[in-house]
N, CA, C and O of each residue as an XYZ file, in Angstrom:
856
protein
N       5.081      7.013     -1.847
C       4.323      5.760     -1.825
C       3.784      5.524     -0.429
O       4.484      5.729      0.562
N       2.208      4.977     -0.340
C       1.907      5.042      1.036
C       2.402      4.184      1.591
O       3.462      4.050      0.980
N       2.373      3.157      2.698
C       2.827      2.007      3.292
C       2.041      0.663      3.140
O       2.428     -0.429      3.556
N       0.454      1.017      2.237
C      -0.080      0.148      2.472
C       0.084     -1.194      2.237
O      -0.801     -2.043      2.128
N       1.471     -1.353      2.153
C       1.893     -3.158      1.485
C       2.445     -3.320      2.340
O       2.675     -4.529      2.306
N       3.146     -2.687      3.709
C       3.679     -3.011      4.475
C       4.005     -4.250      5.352
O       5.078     -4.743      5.702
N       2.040     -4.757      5.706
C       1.667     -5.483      6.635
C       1.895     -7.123      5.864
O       2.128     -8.191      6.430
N       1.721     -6.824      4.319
C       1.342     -8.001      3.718
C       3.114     -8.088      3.565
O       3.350     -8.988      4.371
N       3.944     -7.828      3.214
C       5.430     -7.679      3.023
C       6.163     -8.505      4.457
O       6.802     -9.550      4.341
N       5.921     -7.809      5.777
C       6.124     -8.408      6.983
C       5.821     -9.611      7.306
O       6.560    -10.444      7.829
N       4.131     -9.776      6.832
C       4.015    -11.587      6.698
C       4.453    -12.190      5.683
O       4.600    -13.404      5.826
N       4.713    -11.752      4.700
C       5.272    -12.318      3.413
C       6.979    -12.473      3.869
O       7.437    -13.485      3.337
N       7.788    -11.899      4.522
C       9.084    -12.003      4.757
C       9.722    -13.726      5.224
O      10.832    -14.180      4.950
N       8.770    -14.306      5.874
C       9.516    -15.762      6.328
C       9.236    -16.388      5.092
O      10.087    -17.262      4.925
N       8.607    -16.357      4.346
C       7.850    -17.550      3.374
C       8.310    -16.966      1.636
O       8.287    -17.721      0.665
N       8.751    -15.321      1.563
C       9.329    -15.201     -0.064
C      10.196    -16.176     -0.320
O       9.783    -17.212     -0.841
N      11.408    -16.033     -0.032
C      12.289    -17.150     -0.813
C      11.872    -18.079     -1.152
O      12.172    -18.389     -2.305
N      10.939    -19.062     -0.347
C      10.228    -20.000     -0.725
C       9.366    -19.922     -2.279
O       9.269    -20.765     -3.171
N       8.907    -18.781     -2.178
C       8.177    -18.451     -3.418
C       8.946    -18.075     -4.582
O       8.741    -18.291     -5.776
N       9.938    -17.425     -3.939
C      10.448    -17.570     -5.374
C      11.516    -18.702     -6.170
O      12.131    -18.690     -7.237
N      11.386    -19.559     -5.163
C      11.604    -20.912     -5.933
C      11.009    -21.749     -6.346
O      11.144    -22.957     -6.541
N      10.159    -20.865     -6.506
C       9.241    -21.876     -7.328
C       8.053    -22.928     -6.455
O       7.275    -23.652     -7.076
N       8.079    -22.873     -5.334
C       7.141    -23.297     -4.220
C       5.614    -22.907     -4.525
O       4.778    -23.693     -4.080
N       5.288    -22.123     -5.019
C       3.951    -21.428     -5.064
C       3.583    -21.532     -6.184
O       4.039    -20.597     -6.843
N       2.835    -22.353     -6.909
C       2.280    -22.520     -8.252
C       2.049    -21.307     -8.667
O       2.537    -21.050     -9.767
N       1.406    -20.394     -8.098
C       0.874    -19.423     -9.257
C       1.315    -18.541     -9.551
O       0.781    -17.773    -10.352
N       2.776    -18.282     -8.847
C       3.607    -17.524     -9.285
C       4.727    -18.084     -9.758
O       5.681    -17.423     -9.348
N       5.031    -18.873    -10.339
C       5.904    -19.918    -10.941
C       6.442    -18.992    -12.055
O       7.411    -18.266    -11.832
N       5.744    -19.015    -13.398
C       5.808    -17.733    -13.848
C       6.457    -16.586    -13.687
O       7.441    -16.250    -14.346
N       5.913    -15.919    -12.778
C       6.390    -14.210    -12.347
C       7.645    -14.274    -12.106
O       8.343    -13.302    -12.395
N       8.383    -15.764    -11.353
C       9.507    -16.119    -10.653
C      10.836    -16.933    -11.552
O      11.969    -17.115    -11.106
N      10.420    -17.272    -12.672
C      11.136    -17.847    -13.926
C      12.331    -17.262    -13.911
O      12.315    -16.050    -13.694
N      13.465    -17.823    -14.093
C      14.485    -17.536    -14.183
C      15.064    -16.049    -13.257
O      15.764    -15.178    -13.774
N      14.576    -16.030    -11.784
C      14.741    -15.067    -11.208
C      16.053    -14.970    -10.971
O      16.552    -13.904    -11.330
N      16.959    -15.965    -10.344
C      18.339    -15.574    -10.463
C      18.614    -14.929    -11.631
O      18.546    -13.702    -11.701
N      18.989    -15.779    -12.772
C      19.019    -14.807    -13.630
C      18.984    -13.523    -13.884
O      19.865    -12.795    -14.340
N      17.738    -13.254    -13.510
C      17.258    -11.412    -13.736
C      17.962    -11.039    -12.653
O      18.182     -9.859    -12.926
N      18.509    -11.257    -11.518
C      18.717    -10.510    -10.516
C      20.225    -10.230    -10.561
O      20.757     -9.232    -10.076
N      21.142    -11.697    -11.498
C      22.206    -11.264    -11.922
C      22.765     -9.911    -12.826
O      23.644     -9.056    -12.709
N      21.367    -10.380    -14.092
C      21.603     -8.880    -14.853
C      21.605     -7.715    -14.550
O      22.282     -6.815    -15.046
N      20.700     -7.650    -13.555
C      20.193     -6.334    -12.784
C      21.692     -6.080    -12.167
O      22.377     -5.402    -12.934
N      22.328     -6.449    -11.014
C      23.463     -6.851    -10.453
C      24.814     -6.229    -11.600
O      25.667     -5.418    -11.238
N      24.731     -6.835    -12.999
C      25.686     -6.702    -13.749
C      25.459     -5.585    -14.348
O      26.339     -5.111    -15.067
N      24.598     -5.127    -14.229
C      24.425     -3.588    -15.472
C      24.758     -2.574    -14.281
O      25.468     -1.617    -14.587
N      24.380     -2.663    -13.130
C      24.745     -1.765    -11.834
C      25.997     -1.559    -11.737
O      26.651     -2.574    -11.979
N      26.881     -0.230    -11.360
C      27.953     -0.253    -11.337
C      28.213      0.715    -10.186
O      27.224      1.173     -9.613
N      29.817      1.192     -9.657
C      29.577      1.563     -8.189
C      28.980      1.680     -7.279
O      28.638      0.646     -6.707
N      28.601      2.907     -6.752
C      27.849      3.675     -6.017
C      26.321      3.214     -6.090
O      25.647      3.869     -6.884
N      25.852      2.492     -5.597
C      24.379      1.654     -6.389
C      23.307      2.217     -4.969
O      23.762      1.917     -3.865
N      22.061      2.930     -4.976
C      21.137      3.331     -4.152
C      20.105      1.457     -5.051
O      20.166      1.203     -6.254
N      19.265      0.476     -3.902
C      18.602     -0.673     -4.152
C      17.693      0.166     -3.577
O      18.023      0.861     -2.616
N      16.512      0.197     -4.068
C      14.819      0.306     -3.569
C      14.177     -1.244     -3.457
O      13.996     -2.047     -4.373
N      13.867     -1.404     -1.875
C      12.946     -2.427     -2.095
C      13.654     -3.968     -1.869
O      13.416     -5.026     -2.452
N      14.586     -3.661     -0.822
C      15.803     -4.916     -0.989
C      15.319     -6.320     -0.606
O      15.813     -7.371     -1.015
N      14.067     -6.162      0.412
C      13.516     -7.154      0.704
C      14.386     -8.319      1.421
O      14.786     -7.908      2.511
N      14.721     -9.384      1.201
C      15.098    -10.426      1.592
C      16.583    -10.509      1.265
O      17.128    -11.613      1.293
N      17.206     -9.519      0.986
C      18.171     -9.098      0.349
C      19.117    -10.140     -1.022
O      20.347    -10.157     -0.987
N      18.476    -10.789     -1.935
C      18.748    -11.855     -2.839
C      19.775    -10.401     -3.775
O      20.999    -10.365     -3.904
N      18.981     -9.596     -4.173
C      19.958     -8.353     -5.122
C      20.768     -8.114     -4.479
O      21.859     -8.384     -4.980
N      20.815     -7.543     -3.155
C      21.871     -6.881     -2.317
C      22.889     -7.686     -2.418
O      23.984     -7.158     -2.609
N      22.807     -9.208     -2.317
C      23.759    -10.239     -2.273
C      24.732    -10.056     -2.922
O      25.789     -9.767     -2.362
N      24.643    -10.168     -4.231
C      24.890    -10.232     -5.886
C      25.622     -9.041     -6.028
O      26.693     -9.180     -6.618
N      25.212     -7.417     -5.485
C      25.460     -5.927     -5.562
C      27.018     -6.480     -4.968
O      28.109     -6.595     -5.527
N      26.527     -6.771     -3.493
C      28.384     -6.404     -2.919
C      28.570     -7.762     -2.988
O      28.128     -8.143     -1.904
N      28.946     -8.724     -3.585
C      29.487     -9.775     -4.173
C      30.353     -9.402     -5.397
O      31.340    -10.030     -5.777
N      29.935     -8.499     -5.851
C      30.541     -7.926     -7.117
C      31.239     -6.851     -6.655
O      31.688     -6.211     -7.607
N      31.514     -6.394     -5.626
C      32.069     -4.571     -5.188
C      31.453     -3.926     -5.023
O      31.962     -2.985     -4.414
N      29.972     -3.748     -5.321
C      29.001     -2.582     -5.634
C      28.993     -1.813     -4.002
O      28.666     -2.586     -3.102
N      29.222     -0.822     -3.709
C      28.556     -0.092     -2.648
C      27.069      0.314     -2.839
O      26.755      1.177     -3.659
N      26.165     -0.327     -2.062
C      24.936     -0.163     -1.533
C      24.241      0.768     -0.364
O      24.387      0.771      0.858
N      23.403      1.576     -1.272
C      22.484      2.477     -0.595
C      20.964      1.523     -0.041
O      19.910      1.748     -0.635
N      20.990      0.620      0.964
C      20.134     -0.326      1.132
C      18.855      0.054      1.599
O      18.763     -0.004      2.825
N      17.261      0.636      0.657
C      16.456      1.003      1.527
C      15.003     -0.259      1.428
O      14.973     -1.149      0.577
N      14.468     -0.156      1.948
C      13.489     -1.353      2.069
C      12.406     -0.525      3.355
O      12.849      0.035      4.357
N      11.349     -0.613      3.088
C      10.293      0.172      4.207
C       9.543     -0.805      5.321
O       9.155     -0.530      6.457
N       9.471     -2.356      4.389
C       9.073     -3.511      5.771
C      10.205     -3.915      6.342
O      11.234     -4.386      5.859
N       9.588     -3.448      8.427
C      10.242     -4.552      8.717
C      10.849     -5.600      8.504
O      12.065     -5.754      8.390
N      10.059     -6.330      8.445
C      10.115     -8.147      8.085
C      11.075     -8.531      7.427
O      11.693     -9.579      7.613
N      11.399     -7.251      6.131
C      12.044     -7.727      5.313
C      13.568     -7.823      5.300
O      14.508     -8.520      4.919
N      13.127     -6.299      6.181
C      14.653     -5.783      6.349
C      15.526     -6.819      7.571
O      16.743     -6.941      7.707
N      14.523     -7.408      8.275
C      15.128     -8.296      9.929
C      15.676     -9.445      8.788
O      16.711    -10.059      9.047
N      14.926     -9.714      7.490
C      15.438    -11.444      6.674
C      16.667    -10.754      5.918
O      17.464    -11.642      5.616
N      17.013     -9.781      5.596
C      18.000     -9.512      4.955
C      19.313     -9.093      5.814
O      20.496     -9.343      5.579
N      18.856     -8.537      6.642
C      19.929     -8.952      7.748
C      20.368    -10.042      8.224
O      20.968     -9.886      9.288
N      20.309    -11.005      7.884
C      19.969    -12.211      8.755
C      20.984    -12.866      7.372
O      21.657    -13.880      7.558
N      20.981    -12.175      6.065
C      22.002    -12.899      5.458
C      23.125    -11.844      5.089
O      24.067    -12.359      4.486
N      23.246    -10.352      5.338
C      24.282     -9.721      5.517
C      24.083     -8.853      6.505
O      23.648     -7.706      6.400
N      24.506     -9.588      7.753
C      24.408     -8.416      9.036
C      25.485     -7.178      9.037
O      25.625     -6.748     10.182
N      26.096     -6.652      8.296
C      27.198     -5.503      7.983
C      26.644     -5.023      7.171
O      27.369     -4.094      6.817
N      25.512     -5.024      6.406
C      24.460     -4.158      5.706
C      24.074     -2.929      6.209
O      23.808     -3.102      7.399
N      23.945     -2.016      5.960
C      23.077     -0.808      6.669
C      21.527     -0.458      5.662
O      21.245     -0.248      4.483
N      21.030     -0.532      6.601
C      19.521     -0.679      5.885
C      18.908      0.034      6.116
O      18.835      0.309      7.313
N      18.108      0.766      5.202
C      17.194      2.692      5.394
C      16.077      2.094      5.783
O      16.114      0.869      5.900
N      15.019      2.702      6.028
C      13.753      2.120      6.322
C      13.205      3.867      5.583
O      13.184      5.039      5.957
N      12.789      2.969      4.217
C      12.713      4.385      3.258
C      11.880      3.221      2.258
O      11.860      2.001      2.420
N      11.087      4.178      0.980
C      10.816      3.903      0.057
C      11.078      4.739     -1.452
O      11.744      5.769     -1.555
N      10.549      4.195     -2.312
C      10.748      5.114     -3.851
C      10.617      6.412     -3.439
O      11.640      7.026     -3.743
N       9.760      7.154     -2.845
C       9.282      8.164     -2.637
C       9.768      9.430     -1.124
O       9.662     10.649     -0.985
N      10.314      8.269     -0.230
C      10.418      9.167      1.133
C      11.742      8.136      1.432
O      11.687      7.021      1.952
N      12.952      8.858      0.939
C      14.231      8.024      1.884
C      15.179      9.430      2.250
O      14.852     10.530      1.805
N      16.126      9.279      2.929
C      17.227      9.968      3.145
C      18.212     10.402      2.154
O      19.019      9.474      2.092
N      18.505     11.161      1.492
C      19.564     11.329      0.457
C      20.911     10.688      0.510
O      21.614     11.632      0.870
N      21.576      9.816      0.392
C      22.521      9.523      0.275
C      23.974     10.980      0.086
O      23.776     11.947     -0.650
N      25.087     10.836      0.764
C      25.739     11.828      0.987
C      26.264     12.606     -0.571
O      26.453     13.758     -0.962
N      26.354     11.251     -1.129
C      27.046     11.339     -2.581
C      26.322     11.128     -3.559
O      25.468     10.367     -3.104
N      25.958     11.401     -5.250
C      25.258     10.892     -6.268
C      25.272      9.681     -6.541
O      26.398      9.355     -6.166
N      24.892      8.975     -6.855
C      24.445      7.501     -7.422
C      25.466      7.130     -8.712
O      26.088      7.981     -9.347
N      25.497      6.052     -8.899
C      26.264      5.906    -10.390
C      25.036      4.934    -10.791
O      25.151      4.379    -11.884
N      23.942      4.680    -10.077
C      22.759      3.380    -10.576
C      21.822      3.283     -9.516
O      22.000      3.213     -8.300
N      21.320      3.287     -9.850
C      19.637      2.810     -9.086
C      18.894      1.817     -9.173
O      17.992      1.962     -9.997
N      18.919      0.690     -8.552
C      17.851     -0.630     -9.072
C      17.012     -1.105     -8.275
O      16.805     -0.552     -7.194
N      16.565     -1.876     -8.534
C      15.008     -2.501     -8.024
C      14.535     -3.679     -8.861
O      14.376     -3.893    -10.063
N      14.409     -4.212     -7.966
C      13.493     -6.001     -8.648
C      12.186     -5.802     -8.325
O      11.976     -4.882     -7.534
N      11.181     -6.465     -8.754
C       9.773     -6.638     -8.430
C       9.378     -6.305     -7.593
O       8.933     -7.038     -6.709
N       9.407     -4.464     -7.551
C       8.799     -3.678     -6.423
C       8.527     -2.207     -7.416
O       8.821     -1.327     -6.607
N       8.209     -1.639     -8.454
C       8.084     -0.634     -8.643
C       6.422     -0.273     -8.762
O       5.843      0.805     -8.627
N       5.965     -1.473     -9.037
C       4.847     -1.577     -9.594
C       3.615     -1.563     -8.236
O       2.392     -1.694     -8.282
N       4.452     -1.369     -7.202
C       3.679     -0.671     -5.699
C       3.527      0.740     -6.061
O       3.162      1.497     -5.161
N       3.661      1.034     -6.774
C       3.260      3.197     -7.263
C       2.605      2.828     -8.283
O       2.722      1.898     -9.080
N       1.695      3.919     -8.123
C       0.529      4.682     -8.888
C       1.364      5.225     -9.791
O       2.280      5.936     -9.377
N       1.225      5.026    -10.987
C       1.390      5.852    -11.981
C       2.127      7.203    -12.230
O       3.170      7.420    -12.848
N       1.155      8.179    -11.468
C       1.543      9.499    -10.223
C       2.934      9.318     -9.704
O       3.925     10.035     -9.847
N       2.745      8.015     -8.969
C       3.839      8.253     -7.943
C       4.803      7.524     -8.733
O       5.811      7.515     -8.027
N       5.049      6.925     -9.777
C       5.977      6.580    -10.504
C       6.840      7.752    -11.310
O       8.050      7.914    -11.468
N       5.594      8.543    -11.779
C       6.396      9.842    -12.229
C       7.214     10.689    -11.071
O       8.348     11.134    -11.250
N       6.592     10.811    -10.075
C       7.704     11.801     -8.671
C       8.717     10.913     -8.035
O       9.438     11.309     -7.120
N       8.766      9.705     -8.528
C      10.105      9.166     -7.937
C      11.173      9.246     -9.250
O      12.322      9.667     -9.118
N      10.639      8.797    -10.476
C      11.919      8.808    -11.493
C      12.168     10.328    -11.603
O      13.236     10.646    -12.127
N      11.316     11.350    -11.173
C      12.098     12.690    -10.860
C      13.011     13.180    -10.204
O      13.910     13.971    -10.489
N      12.561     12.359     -8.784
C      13.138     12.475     -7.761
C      14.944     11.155     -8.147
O      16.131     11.389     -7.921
N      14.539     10.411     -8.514
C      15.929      9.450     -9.687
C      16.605     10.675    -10.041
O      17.521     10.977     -9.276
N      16.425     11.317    -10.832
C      17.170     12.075    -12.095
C      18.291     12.827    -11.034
O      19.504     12.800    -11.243
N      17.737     13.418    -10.007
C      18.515     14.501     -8.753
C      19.147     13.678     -8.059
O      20.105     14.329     -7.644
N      19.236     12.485     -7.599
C      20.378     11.749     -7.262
C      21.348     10.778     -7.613
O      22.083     10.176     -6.829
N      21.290     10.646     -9.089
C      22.059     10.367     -9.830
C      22.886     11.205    -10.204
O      22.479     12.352    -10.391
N      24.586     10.822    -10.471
C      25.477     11.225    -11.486
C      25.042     11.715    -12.806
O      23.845     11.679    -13.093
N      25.779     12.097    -13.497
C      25.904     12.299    -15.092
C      25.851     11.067    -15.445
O      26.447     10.147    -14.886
N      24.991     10.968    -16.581
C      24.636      9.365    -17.098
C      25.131      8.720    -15.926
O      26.253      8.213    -15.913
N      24.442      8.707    -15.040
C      24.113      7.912    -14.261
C      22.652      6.880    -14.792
O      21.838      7.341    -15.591
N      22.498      5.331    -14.149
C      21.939      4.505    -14.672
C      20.696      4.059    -14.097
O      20.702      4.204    -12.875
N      19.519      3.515    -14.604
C      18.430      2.821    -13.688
C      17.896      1.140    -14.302
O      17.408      0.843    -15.392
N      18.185      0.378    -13.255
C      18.036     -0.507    -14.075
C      17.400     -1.471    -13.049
O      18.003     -1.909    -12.069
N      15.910     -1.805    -13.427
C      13.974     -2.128    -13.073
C      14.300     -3.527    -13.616
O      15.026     -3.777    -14.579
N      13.551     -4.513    -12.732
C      12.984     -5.849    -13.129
C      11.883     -6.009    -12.578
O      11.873     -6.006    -11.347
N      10.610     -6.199    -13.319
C       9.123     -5.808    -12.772
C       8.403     -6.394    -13.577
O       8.886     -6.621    -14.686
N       6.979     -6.841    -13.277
C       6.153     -7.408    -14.188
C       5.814     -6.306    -14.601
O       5.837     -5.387    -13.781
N       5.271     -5.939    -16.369
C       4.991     -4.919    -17.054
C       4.123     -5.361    -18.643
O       4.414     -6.329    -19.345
N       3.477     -4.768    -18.804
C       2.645     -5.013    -20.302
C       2.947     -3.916    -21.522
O       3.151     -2.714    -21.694
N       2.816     -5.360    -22.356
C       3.212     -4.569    -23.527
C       2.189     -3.406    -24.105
O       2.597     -2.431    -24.736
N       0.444     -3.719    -23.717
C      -0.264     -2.194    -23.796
C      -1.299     -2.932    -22.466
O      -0.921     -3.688    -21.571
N      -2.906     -2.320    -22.771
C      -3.690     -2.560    -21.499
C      -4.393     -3.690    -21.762
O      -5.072     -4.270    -20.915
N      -4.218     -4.168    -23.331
C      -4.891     -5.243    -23.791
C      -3.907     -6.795    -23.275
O      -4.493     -7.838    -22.986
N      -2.965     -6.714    -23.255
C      -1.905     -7.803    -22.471
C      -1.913     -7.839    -21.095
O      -1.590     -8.837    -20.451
N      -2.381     -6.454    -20.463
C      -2.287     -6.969    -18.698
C      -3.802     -7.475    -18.618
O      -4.051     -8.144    -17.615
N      -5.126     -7.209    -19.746
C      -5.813     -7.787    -19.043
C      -6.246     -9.347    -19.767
O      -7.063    -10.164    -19.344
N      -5.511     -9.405    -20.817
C      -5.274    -11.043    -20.874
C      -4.714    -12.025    -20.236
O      -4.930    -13.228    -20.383
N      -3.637    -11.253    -19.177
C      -3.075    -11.610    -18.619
C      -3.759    -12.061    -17.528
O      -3.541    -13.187    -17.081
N      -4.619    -11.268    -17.008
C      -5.787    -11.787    -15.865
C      -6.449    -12.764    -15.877
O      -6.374    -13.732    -15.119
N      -7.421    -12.516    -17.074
C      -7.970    -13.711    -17.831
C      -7.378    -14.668    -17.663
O      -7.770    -15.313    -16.690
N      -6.187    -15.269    -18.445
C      -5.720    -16.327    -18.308
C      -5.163    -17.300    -16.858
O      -5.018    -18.489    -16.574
N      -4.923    -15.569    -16.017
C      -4.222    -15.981    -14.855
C      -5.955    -16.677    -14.039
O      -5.782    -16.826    -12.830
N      -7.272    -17.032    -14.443
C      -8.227    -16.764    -13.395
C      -8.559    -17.707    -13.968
O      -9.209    -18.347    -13.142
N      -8.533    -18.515    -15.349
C      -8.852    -19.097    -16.209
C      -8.141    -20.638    -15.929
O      -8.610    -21.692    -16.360
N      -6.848    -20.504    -15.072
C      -6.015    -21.825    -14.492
C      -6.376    -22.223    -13.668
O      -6.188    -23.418    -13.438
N      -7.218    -21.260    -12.635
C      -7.663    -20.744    -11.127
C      -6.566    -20.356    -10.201
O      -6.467    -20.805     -9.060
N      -5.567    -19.317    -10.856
C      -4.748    -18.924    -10.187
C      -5.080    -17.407     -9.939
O      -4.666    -16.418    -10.544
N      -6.234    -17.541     -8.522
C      -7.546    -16.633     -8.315
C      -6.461    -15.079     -6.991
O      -6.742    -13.884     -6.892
N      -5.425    -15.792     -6.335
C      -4.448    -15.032     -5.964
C      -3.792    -14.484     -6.682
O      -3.541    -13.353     -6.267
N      -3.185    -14.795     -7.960
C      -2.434    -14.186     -9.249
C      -2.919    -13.068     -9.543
O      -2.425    -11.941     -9.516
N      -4.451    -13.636     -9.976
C      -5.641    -12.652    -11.244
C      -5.944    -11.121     -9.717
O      -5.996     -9.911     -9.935
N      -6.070    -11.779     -8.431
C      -6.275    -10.213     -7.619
C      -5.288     -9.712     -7.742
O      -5.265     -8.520     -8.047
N      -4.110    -10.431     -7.551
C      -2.526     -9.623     -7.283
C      -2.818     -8.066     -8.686
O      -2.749     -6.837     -8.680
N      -3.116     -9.073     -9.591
C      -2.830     -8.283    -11.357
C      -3.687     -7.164    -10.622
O      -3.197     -6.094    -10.262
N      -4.710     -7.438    -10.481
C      -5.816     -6.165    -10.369
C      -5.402     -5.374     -9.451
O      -5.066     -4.300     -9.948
N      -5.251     -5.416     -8.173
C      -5.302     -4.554     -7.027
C      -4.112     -4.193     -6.900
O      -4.045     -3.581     -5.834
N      -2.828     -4.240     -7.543
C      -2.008     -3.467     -7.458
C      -1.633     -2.627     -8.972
O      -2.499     -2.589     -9.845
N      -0.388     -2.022     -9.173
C      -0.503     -1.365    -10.153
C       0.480     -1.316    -10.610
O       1.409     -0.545    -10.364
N       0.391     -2.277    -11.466
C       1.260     -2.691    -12.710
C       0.301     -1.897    -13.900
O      -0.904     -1.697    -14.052
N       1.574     -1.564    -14.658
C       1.456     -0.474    -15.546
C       1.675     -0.954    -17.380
O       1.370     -2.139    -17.513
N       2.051     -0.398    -18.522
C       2.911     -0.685    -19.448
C       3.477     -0.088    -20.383
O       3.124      0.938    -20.965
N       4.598     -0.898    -20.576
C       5.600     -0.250    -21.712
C       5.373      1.147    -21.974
O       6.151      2.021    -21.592
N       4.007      1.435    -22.812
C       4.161      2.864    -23.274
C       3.811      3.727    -22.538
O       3.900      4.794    -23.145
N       3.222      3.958    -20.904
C       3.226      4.534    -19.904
C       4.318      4.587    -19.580
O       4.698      5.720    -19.874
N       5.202      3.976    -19.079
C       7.061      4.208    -18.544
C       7.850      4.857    -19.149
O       8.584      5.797    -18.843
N       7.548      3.952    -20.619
C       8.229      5.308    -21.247
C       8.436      6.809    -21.225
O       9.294      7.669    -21.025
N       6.719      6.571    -21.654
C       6.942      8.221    -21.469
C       7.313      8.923    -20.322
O       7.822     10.038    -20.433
N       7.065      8.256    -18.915
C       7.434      8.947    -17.748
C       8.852      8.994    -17.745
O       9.368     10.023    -17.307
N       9.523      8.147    -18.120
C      10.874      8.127    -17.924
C      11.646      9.302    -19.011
O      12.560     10.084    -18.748
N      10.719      9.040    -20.635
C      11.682     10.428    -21.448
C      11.174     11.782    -20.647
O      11.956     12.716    -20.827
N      10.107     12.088    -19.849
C       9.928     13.173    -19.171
C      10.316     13.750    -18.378
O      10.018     14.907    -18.083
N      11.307     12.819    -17.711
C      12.077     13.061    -16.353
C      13.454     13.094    -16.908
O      14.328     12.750    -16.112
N      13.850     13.445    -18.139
C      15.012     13.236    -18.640
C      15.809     11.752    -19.045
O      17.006     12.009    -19.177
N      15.649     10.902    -19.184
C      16.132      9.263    -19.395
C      15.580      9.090    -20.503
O      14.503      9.521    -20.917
N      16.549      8.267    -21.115
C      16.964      7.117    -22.755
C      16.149      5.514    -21.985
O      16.731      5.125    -20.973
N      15.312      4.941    -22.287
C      14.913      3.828    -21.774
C      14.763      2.748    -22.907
O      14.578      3.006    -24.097
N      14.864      1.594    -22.392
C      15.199      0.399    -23.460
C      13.736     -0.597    -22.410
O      13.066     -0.075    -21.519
N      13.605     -2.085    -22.901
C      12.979     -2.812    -22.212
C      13.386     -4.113    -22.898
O      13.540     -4.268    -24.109
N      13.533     -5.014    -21.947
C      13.900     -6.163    -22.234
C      13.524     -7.655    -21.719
O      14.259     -8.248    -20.929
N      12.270     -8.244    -22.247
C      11.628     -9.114    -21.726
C      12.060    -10.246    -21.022
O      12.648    -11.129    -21.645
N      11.894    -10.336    -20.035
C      12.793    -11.875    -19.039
C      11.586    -12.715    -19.071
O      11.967    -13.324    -20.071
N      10.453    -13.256    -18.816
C       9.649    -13.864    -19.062
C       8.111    -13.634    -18.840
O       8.018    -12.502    -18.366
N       7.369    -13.963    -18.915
C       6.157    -13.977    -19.006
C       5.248    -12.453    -18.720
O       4.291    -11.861    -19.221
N       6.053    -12.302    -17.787
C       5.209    -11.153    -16.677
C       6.447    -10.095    -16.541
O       6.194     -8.950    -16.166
N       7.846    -10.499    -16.861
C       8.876     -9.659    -16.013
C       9.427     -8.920    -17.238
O       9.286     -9.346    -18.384
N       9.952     -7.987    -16.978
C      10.368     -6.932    -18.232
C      12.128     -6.391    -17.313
O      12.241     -6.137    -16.114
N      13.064     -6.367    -18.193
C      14.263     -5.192    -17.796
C      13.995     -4.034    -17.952
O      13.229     -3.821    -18.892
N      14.378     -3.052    -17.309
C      13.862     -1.584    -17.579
C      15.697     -1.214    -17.459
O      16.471     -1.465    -16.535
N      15.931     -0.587    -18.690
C      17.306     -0.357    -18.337
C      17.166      1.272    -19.073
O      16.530      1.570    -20.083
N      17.925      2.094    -18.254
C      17.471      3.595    -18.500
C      18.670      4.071    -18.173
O      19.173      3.591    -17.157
N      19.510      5.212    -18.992
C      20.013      5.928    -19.034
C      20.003      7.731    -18.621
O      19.231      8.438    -19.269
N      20.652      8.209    -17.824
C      19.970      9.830    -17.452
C      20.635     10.440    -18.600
O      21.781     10.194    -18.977
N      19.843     11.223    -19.095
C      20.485     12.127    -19.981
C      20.093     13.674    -19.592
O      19.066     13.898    -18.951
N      20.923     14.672    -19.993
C      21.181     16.147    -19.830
C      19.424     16.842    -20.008
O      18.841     16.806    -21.092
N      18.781     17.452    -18.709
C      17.325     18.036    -19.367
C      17.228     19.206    -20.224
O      16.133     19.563    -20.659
């Protein structure tokens, strides 16, 4: 994955939390019951847990609150200085989906909140590859991300989002790359994984995936 979200991530670091409480109208929505999702995510994770994308560290929290040992990587600054800032005994990669350090040991889980959907398609397929090789035996992956049910829902989704004048929403949809359902799938049965999906609200989907034998 290139870096190009980097800059917007670094200025975005003082002001997320804010947003995701609901502070920012037009993502009100995207942000619905985010504790929530971040618990489940949290609860389906078990040991040895590699987080992509820790950001402000709200998952990380939840991970070793529960026992989880954390593989902590996150590629902005910004994000990584705010997540320190609420567990300074963290060790934090400065890595992404695509370019981190191997962890010494296999994974028992892999997760990520509302960050996968920064990869291309492409690069969605060479990271859940690159998943399969550092995971355990049924080892687990378990995604909370905005996602569509085909291409006709993400672009109603625009519509509607441009149609409120939530004109930051409707670019967000476009210029990044959010994907759906039957694209993941298939990348995921290709890379070896059992995948399920499980709608949290509007925009956000569970991606809960199983590795199975290639």
């Amino acid at each position: 994955m290139g870096r190009e979200f980097n800059d917007l991530f670094d200025q975005w670091a003082q002001t997320y939390d804010g947003t995701i409480s609901g502070h920012d109208l037009e993502y009100t929505e995207v942000f619905t019951r985010y504790d929530e999702i971040l618990e489940e995510v949290a609860d389906r994770a078990s040991g040895f847990v590699i987080e992509f994308g820790v950001g402000t560290g709200n998952l990380t929290s939840k991970l070793v609150s529960k026992g989880r040992e954390v593989y902590a990587v996150e590629p902005s600054q910004g994000m990584r200085e705010k997540a320190k800032e609420k567990l300074p005994d963290l060790t934090l990669i400065d890595g992404d989906f695509l370019q981190f350090p191997d962890p010494l040991v296999k994974a028992d889980a892999i997760v990520s909140t509302y960050a996968f959907h920064h990869l291309t398609d492409e690069e969605k397929d060479r990271a859940i590859g690159r998943f399969h090789e550092v995971l355990n035996e049924n080892g687990r992956i378990v995604f909370a991300d905005t996602v569509f049910l085909d291409d006709n829902a993400y672009k109603a989704k625009i519509k509607e989002s441009e149609e409120k004048g939530f004109f930051r929403l409707a670019e967000d949809l476009k210029s990044e790359y959010y994907t759906t359902i039957p694209v993941l799938t298939k990348l995921f049965e290709k890379n070896g994984f059992l995948v399920k999906f499980e709608q949290q609200n509007e925009f956000v989907w569970l991606i809960d995936s199983i590795k199975k034998e290639r």
